[in-house]
C-alpha positions in Angstrom: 0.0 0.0 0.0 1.1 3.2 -1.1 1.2 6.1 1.2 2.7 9.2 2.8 2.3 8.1 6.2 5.8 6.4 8.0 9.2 6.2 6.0 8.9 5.1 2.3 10.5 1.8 1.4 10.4 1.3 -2.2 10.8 2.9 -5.2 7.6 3.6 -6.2 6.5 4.7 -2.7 9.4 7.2 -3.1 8.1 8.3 -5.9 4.5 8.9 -4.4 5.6 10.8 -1.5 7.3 13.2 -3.2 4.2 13.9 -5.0 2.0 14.1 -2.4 4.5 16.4 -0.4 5.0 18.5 -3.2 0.9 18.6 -4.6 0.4 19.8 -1.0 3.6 22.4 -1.0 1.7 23.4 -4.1 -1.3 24.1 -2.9 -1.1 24.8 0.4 -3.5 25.5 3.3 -5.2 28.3 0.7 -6.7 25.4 -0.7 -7.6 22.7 1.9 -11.7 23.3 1.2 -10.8 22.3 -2.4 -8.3 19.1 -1.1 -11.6 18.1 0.8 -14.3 18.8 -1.9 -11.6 16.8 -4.2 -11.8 14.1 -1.6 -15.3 14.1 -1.5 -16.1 13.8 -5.3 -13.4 11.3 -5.8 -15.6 8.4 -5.0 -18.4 8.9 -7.6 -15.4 10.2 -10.4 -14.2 6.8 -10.1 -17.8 4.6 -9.9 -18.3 6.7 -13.4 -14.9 5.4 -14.8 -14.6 2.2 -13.5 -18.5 1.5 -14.8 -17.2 2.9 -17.8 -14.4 0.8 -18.2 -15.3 -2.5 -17.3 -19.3 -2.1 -18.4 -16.6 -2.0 -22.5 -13.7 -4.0 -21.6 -15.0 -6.0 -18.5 -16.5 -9.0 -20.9 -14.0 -9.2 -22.8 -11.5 -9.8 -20.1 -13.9 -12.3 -18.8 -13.8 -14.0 -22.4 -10.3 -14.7 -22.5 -9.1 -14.8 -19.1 -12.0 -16.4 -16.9 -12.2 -13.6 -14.0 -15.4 -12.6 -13.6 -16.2 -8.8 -14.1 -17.5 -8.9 -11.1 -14.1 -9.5 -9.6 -12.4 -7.4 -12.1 -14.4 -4.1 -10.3 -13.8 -5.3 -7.1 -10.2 -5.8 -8.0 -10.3 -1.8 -9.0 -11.8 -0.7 -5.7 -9.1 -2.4 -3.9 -6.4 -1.1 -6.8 -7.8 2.6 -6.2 -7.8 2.3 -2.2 -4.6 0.6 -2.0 -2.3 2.1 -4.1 -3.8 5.0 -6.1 -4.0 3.1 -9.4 -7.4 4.9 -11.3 -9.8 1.8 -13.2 -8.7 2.9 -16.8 -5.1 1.6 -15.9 -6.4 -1.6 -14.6 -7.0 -2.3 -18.4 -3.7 -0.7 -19.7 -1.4 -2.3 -17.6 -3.5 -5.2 -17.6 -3.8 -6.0 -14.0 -5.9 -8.6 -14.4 -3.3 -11.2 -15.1 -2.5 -12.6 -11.5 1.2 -11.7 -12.2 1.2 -7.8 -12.8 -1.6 -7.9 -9.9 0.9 -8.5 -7.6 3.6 -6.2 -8.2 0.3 -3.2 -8.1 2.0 -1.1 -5.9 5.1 -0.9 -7.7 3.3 1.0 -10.7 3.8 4.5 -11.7 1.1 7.0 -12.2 0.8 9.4 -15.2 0.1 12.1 -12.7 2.8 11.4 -9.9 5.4 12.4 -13.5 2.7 14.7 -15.3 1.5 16.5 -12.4 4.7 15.7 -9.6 7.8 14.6 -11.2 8.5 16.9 -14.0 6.8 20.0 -12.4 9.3 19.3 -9.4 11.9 18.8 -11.7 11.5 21.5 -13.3 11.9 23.9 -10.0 14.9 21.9 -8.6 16.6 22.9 -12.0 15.5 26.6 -11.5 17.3 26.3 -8.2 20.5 24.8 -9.9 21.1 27.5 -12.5 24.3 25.5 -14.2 22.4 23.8 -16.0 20.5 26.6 -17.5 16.9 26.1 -18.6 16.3 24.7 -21.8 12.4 23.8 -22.0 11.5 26.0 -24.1 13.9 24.3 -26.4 12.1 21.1 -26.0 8.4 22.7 -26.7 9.6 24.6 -29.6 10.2 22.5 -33.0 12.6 24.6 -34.4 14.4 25.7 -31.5 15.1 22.0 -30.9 15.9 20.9 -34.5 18.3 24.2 -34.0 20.0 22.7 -30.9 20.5 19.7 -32.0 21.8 20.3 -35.4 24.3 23.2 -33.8 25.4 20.2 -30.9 26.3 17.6 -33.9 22.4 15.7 -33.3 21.3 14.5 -36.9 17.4 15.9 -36.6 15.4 16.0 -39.9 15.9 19.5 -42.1 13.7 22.1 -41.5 13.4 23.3 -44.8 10.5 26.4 -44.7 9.0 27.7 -42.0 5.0 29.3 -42.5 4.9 32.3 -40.1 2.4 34.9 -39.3 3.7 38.3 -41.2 3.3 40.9 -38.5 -0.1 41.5 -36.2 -1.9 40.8 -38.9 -3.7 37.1 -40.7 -1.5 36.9 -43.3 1.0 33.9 -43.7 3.7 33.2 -46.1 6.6 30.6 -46.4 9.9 31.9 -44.6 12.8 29.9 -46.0 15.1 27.9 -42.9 17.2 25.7 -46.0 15.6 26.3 -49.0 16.2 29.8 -50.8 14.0 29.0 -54.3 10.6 30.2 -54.0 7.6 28.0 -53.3 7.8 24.6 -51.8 10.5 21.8 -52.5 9.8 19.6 -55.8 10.3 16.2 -53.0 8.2 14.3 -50.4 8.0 16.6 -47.3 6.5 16.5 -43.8 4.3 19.1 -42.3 3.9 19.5 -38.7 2.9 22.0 -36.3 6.4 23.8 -34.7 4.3 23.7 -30.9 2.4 20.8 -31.0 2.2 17.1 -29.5 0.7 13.3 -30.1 1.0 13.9 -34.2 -1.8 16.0 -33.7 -1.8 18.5 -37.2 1.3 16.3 -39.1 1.0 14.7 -42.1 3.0 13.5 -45.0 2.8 15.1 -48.5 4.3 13.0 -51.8 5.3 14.7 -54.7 3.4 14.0 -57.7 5.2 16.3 -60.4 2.3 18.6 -60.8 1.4 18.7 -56.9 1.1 16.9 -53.7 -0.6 14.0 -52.5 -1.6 13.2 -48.8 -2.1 9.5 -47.4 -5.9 9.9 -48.1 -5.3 10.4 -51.6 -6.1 13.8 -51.6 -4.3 15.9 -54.2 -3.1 19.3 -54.1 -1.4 21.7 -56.4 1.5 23.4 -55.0 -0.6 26.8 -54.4 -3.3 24.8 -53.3 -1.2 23.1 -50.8 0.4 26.5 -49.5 -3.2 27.7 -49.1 -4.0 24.2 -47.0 -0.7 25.0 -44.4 -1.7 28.6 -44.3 -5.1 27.4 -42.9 -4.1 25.5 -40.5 -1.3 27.3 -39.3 -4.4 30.1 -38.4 -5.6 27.3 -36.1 -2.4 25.6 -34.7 -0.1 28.2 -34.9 3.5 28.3 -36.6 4.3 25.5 -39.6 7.1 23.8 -40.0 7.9 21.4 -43.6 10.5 19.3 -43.5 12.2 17.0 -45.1 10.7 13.6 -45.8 12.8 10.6 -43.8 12.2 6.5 -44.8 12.9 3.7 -42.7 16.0 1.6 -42.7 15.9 -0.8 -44.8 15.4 -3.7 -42.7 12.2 -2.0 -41.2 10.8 -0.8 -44.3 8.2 -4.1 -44.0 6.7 -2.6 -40.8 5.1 0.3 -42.3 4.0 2.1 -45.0 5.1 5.6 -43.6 8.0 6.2 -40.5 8.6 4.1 -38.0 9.8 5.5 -34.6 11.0 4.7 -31.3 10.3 6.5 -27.5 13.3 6.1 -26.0 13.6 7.4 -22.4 16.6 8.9 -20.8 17.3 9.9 -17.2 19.8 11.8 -15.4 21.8 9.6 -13.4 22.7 9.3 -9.8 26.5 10.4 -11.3 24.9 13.3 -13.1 25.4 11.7 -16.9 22.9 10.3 -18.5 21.6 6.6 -19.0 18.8 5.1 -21.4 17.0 3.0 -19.1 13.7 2.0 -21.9 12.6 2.6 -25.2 9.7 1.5 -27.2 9.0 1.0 -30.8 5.8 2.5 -32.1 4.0 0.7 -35.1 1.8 1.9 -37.2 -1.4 -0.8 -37.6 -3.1 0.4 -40.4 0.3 0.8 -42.8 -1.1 4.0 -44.1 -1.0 6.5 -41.4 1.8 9.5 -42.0 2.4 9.5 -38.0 2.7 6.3 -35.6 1.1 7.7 -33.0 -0.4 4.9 -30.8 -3.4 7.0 -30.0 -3.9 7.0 -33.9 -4.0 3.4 -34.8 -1.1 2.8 -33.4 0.3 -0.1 -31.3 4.2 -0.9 -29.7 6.3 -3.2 -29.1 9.1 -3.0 -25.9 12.7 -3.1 -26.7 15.7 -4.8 -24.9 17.5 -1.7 -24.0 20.8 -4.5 -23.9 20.4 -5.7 -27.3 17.9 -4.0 -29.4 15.3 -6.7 -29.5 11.8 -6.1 -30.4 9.1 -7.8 -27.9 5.0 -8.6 -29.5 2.9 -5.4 -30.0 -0.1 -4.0 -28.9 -2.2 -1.2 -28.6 -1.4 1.0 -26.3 -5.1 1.5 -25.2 -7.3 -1.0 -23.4 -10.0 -1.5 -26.5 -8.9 -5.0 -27.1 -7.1 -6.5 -23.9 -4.8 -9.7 -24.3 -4.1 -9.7 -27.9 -0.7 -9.0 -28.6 1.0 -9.4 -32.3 4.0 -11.2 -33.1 3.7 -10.2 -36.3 2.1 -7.2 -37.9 -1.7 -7.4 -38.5 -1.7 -5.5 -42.0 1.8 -6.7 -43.9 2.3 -9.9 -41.9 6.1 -8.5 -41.2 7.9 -10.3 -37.8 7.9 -8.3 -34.5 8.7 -10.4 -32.0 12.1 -11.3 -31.5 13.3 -9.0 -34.4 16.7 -7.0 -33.8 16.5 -3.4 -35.1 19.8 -2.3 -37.0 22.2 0.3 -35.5 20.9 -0.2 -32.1 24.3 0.7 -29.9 24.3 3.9 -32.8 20.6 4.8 -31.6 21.5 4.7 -28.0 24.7 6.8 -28.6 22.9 9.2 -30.3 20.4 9.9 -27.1 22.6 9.9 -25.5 24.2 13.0 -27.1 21.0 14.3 -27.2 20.2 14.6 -23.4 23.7 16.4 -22.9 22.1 19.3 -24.8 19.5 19.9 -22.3 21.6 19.3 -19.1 18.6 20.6 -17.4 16.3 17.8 -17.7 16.2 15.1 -15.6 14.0 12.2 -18.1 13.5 13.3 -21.6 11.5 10.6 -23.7 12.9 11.1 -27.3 11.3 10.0 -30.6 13.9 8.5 -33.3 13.8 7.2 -36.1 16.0 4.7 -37.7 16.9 5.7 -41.3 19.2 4.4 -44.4 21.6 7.6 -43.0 21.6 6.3 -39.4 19.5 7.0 -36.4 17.6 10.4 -36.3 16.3 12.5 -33.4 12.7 13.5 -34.4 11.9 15.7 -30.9 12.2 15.3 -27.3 9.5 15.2 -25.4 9.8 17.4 -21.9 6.9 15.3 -19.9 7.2 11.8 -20.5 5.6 9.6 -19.6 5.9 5.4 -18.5 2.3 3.9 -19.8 3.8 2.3 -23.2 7.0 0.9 -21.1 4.7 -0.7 -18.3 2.2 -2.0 -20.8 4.6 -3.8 -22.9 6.6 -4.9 -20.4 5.8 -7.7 -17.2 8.1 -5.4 -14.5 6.2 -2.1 -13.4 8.6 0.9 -13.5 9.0 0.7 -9.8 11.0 -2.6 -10.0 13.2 -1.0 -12.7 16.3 1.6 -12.9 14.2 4.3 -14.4 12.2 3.9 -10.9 14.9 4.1 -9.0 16.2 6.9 -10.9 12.8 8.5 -10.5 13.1 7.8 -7.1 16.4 9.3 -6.0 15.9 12.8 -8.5 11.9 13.2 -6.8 13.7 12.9 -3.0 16.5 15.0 -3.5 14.7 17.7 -4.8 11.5 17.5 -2.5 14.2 17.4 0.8 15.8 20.7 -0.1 14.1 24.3 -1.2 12.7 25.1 -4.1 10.9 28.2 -5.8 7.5 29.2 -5.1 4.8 27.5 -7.7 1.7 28.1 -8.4 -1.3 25.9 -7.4 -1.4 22.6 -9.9 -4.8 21.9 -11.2 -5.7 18.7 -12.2 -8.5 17.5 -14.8 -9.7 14.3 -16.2 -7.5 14.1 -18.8 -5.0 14.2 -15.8 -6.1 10.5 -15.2 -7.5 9.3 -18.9 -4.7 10.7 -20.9 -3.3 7.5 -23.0 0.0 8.7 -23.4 
């Protein structure tokens, strides 16, 4: 049981209490009416979502697994009161196999990193001014393909930027590698410069007289200008880059790019280790992103050798299937060794030393005929995909004592005031 009551044994409880100390520094006795009414409404917030979730997924479970749904709620109450865990992860992490139900306490939350670790992390670097601040760099597209070009990080050409001319509604190409006018006569990819989960991207093929989009839409080179000026007025800045392919030997997965999460973490020694990665397939073999909120599923990686694991969603909509091979092209998952593996861990490595500041950075890379490529960093990452894919929760593994040691250091020592954290549903349905 997980709690912030008496001395904190393992990792995970480490982990928790720091939270909890550091949701309450936050918040404060301003706001202990609200800590109450929270308290309150938190019983009926989770009879909605755990009727939800099991009234969906519940019979299914039952199918293929013979526990009762029944048992599987009453396995959620005791999940929620004993260690925290909300009903939708019941189903992610699939805590219904006897096995992972009994390492329950050693799971990590989305919202002890979302709404605890990185926030915290985020002021102990502010109180440790050495290593700068570099978030913005992480947030920003550009600024981070800038970085890691400028620190020797191969990241995929920004070629034109679309940018808002002045106060104004007007938007027009602004060259960043490309000095002839228009767009480039090759495939590119178009995605917003502040935006996250593939949300906005796609990929556009040249045609000779225009572009053509996954869906087979075609567009004339004006045309397509117009299309990014449009939705740069709802997304903000555009960035088109150049179009990257898969390696070879992965070109069987997927009809657009593969790409791998690959977590890093600051070390006790203050250098930086990978401690997971992930390798994000695209199901439907037509989709320009791999998003696993998109179609999506992934597959865990031996962090020692490269080695794929089976794949599956990363939701919960269809518990206990798991592919070893893809479901579209019939390509080999399991057991497959990616190429230029030790090259891919070298290069994130490289990649976290440019942004000293940040304790775990989850970066996406992709593995091309050129080599291993940095596609972005991502500055709140999270640990769903490496506990659904794999049988040990987080708290059993280095990045949770990593997670551990970073979240009591800095919660034992002072830290800059910070404004009240609010929390919302997506807090606790989010499926990243």
């Amino acid at each position: 049981m997980r709690t912030v009551l008496g001395k904190p044994r393992t990792n995970a409880e480490k982990l928790f209490n720091a939270y909890a100390r550091f949701l309450w520094r936050s918040m404060g006795m301003r706001h202990v009416g609200l800590i109450a009414l929270l308290g309150l409404l938190w019983p009926l917030i989770f009879l909605v979502m755990s009727g939800l979730f099991t009234a969906r997924i519940g019979p299914t479970v039952a199918a293929r697994t013979g526990k009762s749904v029944a048992r599987q709620w009453a396995e959620q109450v005791w999940l929620a009161l004993a260690c925290s865990i909300p009903p939708d992860k019941y189903y992610v992490f699939e805590l219904f196999r006897a096995e992972r139900l009994a390492r329950a306490s050693d799971y990590v939350m989305r919202y002890e990193l979302k709404g605890g670790f990185h926030n915290l992390m985020h002021l102990w670097a502010r109180t440790n001014p050495a290593f700068g601040n570099t978030k913005i760099l992480l947030t920003d597209k550009l600024q981070f393909a800038r970085r890691c070009r400028a620190g020797g990080v191969d990241t995929p050409e920004v070629i034109l930027r679309m940018e808002r001319q002045g106060d104004g509604d007007s938007w027009r190409l602004v060259p960043e590698a490309h000095a002839e006018p228009g767009l480039p006569k090759r495939d590119i990819f178009v995605k917003p410069a502040k935006g996250k989960g593939g949300r906005g991207c796609d990929r556009w093929r040249f045609t000779g007289p225009g572009y053509r989009d996954h869906r087979g839409r075609q567009l004339s080179e004006e045309g397509l200008i117009d299309h990014l000026a449009s939705q740069a007025r709802l997304r903000g800045s555009y960035l088109i880059q150049e179009c990257l392919t898969n390696h070879a030997d992965l070109r069987d997965l997927s009809g657009g790019l593969t790409s791998l999460r690959i977590t890093s973490c600051r070390t006790e020694r203050d250098d930086f280790e990978v401690t997971n990665a992930t390798f994000k397939i695209d199901f439907s073999n037509v989709s320009p992103v791999d998003n696993f909120h998109r179609g999506g599923g992934v597959a865990r990686i031996d962090v020692a050798t490269g080695t794929l694991g089976p794949a599956s969603d990363s939701w919960c909509n269809r518990p206990c299937v798991w592919h070893a091979a893809h479901p579209v092209t019939g390509a080999r998952i399991e057991g497959r060794v990616l190429p230029l593996w030790q090259e891919t861990v070298d290069l994130v490595r490289r990649a976290h030393q440019l942004f000293p500041d940040r304790i775990m950075l989850g970066f996406d890379v992709a593995i091309t005929g050129r080599g291993p490529v940095v596609i972005e960093g991502n500055v709140q990452s999270g640990c769903d995909m490496i506990q659904r894919t794999c049988d040990l929760p987080v708290g059993r593994q280095r990045l949770g004592e990593l997670l551990a040691f970073h979240a009591t250091r800095a919660i034992q020592g002072p830290l800059p005031a910070k404004r009240m954290v609010w929390f919302g549903p997506q807090d606790f349905l989010s499926r990243k």
